[in-house]
N, C-alpha and C positions, 0 to 999 in steps of 0.2 A: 504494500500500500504506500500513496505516496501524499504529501498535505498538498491543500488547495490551496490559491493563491487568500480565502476567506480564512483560514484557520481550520476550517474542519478537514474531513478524510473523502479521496474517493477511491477507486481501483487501479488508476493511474500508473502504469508501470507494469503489470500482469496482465500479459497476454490472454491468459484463458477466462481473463474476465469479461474480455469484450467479443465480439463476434469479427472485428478485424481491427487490428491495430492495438498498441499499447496505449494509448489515450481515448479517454470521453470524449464527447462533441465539443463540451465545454472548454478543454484544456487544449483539444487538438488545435485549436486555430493557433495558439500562440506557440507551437510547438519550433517555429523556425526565430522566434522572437527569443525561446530560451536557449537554445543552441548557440545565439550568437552575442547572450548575454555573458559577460565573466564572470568567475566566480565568486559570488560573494565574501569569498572567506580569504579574497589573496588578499585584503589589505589586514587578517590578524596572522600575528603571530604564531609560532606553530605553539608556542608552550600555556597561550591562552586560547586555542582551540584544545588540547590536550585536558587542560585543568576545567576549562566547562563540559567538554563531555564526561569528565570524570565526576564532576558535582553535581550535574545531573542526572547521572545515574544512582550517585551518594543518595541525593535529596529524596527521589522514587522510592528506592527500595526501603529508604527508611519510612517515608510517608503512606506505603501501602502497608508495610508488615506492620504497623501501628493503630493505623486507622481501621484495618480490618482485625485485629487483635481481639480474640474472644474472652480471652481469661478477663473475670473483675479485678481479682487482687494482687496478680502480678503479673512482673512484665516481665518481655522475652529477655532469654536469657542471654544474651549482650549487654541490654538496660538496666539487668536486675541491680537495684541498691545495694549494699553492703548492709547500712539501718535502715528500717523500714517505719515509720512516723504511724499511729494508731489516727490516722484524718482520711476520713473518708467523704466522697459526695453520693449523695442519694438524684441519680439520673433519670429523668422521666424522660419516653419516648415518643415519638408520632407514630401510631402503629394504622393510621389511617381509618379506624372504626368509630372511636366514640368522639363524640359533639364538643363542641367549643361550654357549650352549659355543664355538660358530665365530670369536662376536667374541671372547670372554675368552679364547681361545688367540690371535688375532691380535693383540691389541691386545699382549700379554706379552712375541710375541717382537720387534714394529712398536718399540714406545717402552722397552723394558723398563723394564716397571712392574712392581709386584707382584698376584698375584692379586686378591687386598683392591682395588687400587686399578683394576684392569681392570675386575672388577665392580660398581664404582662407575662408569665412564665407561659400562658396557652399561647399566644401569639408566638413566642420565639421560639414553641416545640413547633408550630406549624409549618414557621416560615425557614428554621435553619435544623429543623428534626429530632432535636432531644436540647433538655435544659435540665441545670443544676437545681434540685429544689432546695435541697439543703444539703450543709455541710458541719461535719461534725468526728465522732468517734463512732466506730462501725457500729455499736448499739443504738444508737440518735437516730443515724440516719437509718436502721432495717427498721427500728420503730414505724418510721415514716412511711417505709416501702407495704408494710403489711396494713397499714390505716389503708392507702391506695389502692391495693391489690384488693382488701375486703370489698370497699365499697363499689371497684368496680367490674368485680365479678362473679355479682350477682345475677345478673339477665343475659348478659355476653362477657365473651372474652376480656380478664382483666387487662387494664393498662401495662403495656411494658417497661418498668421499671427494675434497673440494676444501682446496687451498691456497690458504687466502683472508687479503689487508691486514688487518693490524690496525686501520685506519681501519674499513672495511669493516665489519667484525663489532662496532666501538664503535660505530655506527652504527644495527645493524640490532640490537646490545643496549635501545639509548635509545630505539629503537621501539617495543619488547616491553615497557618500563616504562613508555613514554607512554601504551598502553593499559591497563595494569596501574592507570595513574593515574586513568586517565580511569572503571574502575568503580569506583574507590576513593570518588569523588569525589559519586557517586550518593547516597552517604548523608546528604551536605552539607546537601540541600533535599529538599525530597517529592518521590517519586518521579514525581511528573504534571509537575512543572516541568522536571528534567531531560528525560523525554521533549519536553517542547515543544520545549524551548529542541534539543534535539541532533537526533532521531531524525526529528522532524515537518519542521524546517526542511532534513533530507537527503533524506530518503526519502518521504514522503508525497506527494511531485506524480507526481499519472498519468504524467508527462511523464515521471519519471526510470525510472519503472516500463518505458516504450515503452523507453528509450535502453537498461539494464536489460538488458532481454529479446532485445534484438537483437544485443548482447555476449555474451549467454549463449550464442545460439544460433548465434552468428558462431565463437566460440573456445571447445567445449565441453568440452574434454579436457584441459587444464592444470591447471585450478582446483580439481580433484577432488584434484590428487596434495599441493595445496599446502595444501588445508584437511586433507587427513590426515597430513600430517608437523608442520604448526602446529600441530592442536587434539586432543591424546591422549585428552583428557577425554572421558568420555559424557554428556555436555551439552551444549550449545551455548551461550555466554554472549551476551549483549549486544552488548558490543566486541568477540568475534570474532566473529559473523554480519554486523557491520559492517564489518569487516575484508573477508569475501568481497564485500560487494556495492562496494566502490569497487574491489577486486581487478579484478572481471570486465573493465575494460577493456580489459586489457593478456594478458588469456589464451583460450584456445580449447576450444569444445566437442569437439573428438574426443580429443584429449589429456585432459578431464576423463573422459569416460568412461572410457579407457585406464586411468588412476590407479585409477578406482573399481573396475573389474575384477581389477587387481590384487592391492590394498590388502583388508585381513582384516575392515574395520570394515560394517557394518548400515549399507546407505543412508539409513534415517532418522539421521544421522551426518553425513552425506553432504550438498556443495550441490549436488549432481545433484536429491536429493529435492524443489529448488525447482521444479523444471520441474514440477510438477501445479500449481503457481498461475500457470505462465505460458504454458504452452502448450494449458490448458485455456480462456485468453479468445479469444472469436472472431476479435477485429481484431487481434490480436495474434498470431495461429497464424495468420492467413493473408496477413499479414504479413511474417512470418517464410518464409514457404513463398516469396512473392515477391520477397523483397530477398536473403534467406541462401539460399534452395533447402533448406530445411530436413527439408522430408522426404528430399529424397537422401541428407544428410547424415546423417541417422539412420540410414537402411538400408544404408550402405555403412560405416558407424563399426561396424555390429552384424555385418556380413558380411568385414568385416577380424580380428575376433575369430574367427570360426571357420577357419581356415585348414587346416585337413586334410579334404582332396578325396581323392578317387577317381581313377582317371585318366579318368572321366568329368565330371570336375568337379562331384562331390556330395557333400555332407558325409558326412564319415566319421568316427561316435562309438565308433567299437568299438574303435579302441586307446588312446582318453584314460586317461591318467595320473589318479592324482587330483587333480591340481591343476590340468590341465585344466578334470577335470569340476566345480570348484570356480568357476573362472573363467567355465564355461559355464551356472554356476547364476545369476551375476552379471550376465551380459554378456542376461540375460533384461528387465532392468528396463528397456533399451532399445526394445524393443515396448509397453510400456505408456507412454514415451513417445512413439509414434509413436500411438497409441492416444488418448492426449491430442490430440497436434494435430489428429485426423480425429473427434473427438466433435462438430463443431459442423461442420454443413453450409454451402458457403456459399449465400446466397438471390440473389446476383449474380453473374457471371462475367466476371471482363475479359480480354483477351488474358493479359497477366501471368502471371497465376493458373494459367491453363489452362495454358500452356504451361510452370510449373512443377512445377504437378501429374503432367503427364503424361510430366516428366523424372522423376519421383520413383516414378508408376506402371510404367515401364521398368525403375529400381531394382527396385523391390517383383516384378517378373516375375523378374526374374534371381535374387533371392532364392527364388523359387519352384522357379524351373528347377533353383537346385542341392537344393534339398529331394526332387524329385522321382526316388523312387525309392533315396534314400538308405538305407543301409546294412537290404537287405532279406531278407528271412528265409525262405532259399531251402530248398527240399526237399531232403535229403543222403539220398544212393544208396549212396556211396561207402566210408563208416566211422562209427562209432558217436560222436553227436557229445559230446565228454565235456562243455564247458561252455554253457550257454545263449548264443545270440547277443545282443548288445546291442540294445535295444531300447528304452528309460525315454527316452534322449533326443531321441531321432526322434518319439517319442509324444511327449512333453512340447513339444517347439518346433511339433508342428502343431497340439496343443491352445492354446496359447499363442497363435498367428498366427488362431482360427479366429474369432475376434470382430473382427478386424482386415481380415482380408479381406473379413468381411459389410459392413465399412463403409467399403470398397476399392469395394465393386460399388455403394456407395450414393451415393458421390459420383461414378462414372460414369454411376448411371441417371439423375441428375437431368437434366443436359439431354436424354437421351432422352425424360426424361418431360414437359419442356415442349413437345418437339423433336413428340410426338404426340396433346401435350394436346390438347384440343378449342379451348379459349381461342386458341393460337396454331398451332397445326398450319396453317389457312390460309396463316398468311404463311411458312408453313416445309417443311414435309412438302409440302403440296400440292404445292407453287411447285415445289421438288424434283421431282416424279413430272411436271410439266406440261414441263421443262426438257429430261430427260431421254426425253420423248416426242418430244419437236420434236427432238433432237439424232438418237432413233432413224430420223425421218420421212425425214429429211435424208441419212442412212448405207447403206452396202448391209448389209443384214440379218447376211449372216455376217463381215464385216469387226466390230459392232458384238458379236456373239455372242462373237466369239474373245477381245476386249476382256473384254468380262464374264466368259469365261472364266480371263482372265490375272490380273482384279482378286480371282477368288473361289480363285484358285488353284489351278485342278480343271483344267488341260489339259493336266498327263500323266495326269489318272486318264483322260477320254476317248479320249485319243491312244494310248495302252496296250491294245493287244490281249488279250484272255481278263483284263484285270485283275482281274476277281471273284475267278477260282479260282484266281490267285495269292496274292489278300490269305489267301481263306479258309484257303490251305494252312499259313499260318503266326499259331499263335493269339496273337504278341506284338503283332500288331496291332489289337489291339481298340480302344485310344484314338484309332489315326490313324483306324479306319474310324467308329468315331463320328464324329467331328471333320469327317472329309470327307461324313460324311451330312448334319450339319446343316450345311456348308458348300451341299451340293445344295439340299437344299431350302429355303434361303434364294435361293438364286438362281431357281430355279426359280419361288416366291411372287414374286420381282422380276418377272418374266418375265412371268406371269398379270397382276401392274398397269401396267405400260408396255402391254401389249396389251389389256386389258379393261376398264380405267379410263377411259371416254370422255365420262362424262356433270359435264364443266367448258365451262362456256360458252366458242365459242372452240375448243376442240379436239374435241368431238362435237357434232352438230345438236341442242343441247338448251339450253333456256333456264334461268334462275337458278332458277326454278320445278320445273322436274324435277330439277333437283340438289338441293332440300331435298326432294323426295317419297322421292328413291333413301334419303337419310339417315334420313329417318324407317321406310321401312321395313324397313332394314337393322337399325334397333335394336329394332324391334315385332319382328322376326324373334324376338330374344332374349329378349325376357320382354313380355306387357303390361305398358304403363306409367302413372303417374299425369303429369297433365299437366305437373306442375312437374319432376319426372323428367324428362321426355321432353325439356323447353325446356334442364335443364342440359346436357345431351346432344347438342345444336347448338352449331353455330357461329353467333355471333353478328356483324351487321353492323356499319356505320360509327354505325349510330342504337341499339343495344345491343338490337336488334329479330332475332329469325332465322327471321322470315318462316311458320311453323309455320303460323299459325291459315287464310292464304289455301288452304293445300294438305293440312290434314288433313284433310277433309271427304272426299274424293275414295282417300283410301288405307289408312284408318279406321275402325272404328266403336268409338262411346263409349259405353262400360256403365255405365251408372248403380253411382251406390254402394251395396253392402252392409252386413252388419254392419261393417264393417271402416270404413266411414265415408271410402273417397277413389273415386272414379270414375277408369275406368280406359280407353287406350285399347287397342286389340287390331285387330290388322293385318285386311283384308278378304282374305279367300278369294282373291280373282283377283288380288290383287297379290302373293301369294308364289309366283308363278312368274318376278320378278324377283329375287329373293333368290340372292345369288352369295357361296359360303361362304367364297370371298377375298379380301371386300370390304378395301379396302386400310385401313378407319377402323375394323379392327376388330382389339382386342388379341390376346392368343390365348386367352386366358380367355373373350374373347365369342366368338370364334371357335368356341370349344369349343361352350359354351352354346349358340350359334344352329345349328352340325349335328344336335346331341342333339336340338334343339327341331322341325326341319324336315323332316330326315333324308331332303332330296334335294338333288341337283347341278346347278346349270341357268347355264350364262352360254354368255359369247359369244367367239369368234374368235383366229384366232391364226395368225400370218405363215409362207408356207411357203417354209422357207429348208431348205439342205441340212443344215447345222451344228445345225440344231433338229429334222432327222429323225435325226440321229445321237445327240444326244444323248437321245432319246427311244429311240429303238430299242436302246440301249445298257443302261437301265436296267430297258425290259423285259428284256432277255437276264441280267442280275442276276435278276429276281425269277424263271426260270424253271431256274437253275443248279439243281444239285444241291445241295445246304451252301450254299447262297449267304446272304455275312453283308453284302455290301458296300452292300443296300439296305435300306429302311424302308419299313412302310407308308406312311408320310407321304411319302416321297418317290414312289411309285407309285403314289397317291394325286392328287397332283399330277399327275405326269403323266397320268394319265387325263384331271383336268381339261381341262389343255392340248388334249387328243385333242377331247375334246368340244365346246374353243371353236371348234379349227382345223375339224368337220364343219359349226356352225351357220354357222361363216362360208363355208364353201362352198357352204352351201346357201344361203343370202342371196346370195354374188355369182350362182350359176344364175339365181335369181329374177330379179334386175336385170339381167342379160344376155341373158336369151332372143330377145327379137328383136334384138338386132345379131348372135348366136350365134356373140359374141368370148368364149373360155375363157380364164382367166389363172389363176385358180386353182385347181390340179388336189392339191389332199392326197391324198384318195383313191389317185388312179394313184401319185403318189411313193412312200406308205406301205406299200403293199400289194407 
């Protein structure tokens, strides 16, 4: 990161934060203005650059490790005294919840003070975050803290009050001045020299940015509560924006959010608001995903906030308070950070990755699960319903999640979609369909069936008698009998490629030669194509060659070009009677396109196991029910296929058997 010409921060110098170039719009115009400016720093000295960047770094480390200091009665141990004085101050805090009246009555009857001066200590907790109430010997002042604490934690959360050394608070005063000094100090010399000399030699290395970012998202919940009790102001200065960023090592991202959901102030207010400059860079959000688990940690910090369930475990908005619905308005800016980390795909996948990802996608399911069917808005039979059911926040959190989840499903398709690119599908998808043919070859058919049953989860719908006109009878099941439809018919598509898929050198009688003719004319199935079309659309060999031109001639013809100026090729008449609408290299989008285009059924064969006449015969008896909801075209559809491959291959083994007039496979008599 690098400072702005105003004092604040922007990305300025990090490539990966902009879409081109290392500068904003804002900075990039003067970008030839600075190159040809000098350096600010040739007219100091090298031993008074030296000695400020070393006091600068002094004055930091001291003014964070002090200011964020938790212990009340002693100081770290560098600071610690030698004697230690029995004077203590009794500290009252801004903790954001109770009234300007709440405190000015307890403070009146805590210290007896006078009005006048009660609301003088309220004002100065308000406006600079915590004030002295008294001071004294540690028994004086816990006196005081327990008078407070009683009276205001009765109906809510008491006041936060510590009895802290007067060490202690001299201490964490001289810190608050040493920054106080330190912008004082700006006016000294122009303001380009100060940035050199302080802000550049802190913060401007990518590096501290990495370390940075990892503290952010390691310990995100502390730092929210501490930048709004220190900085009242609606501004953000200099020295305290530097203040949070040497802060962040020592505090935590779910405690930051915690604070900010709380607390009354605009997240641009907020160092939560950093997270769009750092969870928006690529290596650094995936990163972050890898070393912190960062996306879990988002969706479990944002699902810790909503804590009123159902006895079904679903969120329930309908009896939020206001200050609930306040906090839940809040606890929103959470998905736009998880929004950020998922804006930028990644173009590699290591173990790591994946397997954080896919901790963090288990999160994002469970987030789902309690959404699901939250606080719904049911038909009343019973009495006239006087007030509207809740409804704003249920709509609000799924419009909020629906950009998030389109980009949930985007970093899941990506390996799918190299998984059946054309480029690598050989060494993936094939290799897979060829593995699990040789494992079927090897198995007895229905020990292998039952298997596939177990994996797709569908053997109680099989093993369940009359299951149709059970589902249908009860309409709350609509999403399971989806669900278990397209469950079917993914299995079922399986079942068609381990059986009909034969033409890979090696596991059917066909050479390298008839497996680019089937690919070619499985995509002429779908559209004529232009030759360069046709070549992206293969697989290519060891020599970046796919063999096309030896075997188009033969399953082809080439039509010259027209107005349209590309010649095209188009499938030959006798070879679309190989055409099988389930060819395994085909999406479902070609899928679709090459039925519309054909609009007939033709392949081959299929093993006759018992477990496969059942579950065949089972899904016709669905499509012939009365009300039957439990199936689909698509799935009866298949099955038919099926029918059709197990008759051609009955009639092929006839054919090859006739004179030994040994039968082995009888579909026909089984099915009938």
């Amino acid at each position: 990161m690098t400072t702005s010409g105003g004092g604040g921060f922007c990305d300025c110098g990090d490539t990966e934060a902009w879409k081109e170039g290392p500068y904003c719009q804002k900075h990039e115009l003067n970008t030839s203005e600075i190159e040809e400016e000098e350096d600010p720093l040739v007219h100091l000295s090298e031993d008074v650059i030296a000695r400020a960047y070393n006091i600068f770094a002094i004055m930091f480390r001291y003014a964070v490790e002090i200011l964020t200091w938790e212990k009340e009665s002693e100081l770290p141990p560098d600071l610690e005294m030698v004697e230690k004085s029995d004077t203590y101050y009794c500290m009252l805090f801004n903790d954001e919840v109770h009234t300007y009246e709440q405190v000015i009555y307890t403070l009146q009857k805590a210290v007896n003070c006078t009005q006048k001066e009660a609301i003088g200590f309220a004002t100065t907790v308000d406006r600079d975050g915590r004030r002295s109430v008294r001071y004294g010997d540690f028994q004086y002042c816990e006196q005081a803290k327990s008078v407070i604490v009683r009276n205001t934690g009765r109906q809510t959360k008491p006041l936060k009050v510590q009895v802290m050394h007067s060490s202690i608070v001299a201490h964490q005063n001289f810190g608050l001045k040493l920054l106080s000094w330190l912008g004082s100090i700006i006016g000294y010399s122009g303001r380009n020299v100060y940035h050199q000399l302080f802000m550049s030699s802190l913060l401007m290395d990518l590096k501290y940015k990495k370390l940075f970012a990892i503290r952010f998202a390691k310990n995100y919940q502390q730092l929210q509560r501490d930048f709004m009790e220190d900085d009242h102001e609606r501004a953000v200065s200099v020295t305290a924006l530097s203040v949070q960023f040497f802060t962040a090592p020592t505090l935590n991202y779910e405690r930051l959010q915690s604070d900010y959901v709380t607390d009354d102030h605009d997240r641009e207010f907020s160092i939560t608001d950093l997270s769009v400059q750092i969870f928006t860079v690529p290596s650094l959000a995936r990163m972050l995903i890898v070393e912190e688990n960062l996306m879990t940690i988002i969706i479990k910090t944002f699902m810790d906030h909503l804590r009123h369930r159902d006895a079904q475990g679903r969120f329930q908005f309908e009896r939020y308070t206001a200050s609930q619905a306040f906090k839940f308005k809040r606890v929103q800016s959470l998905i736009l950070d998880l929004k950020y980390v998922l804006i930028s795909k990644p173009t590699e996948w290591s173990d790591d990755l994946r397997q954080k990802f896919l901790e963090g996608f288990d999160a994002f399911l469970e987030l789902l699960k309690c959404m699901q069917g939250m606080d719904p808005i049911t038909r009343q039979v019973g009495q006239h319903i006087e007030m509207e059911p809740e409804w704003e926040a249920a709509f609000t959190l799924q419009m909020k999640l629906t950009h998030v989840i389109s980009m949930m499903q985007d970093w899941c398709a990506l390996d799918i979609y190299y998984y059946h690119n054309v480029k690598c599908r050989r060494e993936m998808f094939d290799k897979d369909i060829v593995m699990l043919q040789t494992g079927v070859s090897m198995m007895d058919p229905n020990h292998f069936l039952m298997i596939m049953l177990s994996r797709f989860e569908l053997y109680q719908i099989f093993s369940t008698p009359d299951y149709g006109k059970k589902i249908s009878s009860e309409a709350s099941h609509k999403d399971l009998v989806q669900q278990n439809s397209t469950l079917i018919e993914e299995m079922l598509y399986l079942i068609i490629m381990l059986v009909g898929e034969r033409f890979c050198p090696g596991v059917g009688q066909v050479n390298t030669a008839d497996e680019i003719k089937r690919e070619i004319i499985h995509q002429l199935s779908i559209k004529p194509m232009a030759h360069s079309e046709l070549v992206k659309s293969l697989p290519e060999d060891e020599n970046k060659e796919t063999g096309m031109e030896s075997v188009i001639e033969a399953v082809a013809h080439f039509k010259k070009p027209g107005l349209t100026g590309r010649g095209m090729y188009e499938l030959k008449p006798e070879c679309a009677k190989e055409f099988n609408l389930y060819f395994y290299h085909f999406s479902r989008a070609e899928q679709s396109k090459a039925e519309e285009a054909q609009r007939k059924l033709k392949r081959q064969n299929k093993e006759d196991t018992d477990v496969m006449l059942l579950i065949m015969r089972t899904i016709l008896q669905w499509t012939v029910e009365h009300n039957g909801c439990v199936w689909s075209e698509s799935m009866l559809q298949r099955v038919l296929h099926l029918i059709g491959m197990a008759l051609q291959e009955e009639k092929q083994h006839l054919e090859n058997v006739m004179e030994e007039h040994v039968i082995t496979f009888t579909f026909t008599q089984k099915i009938s």
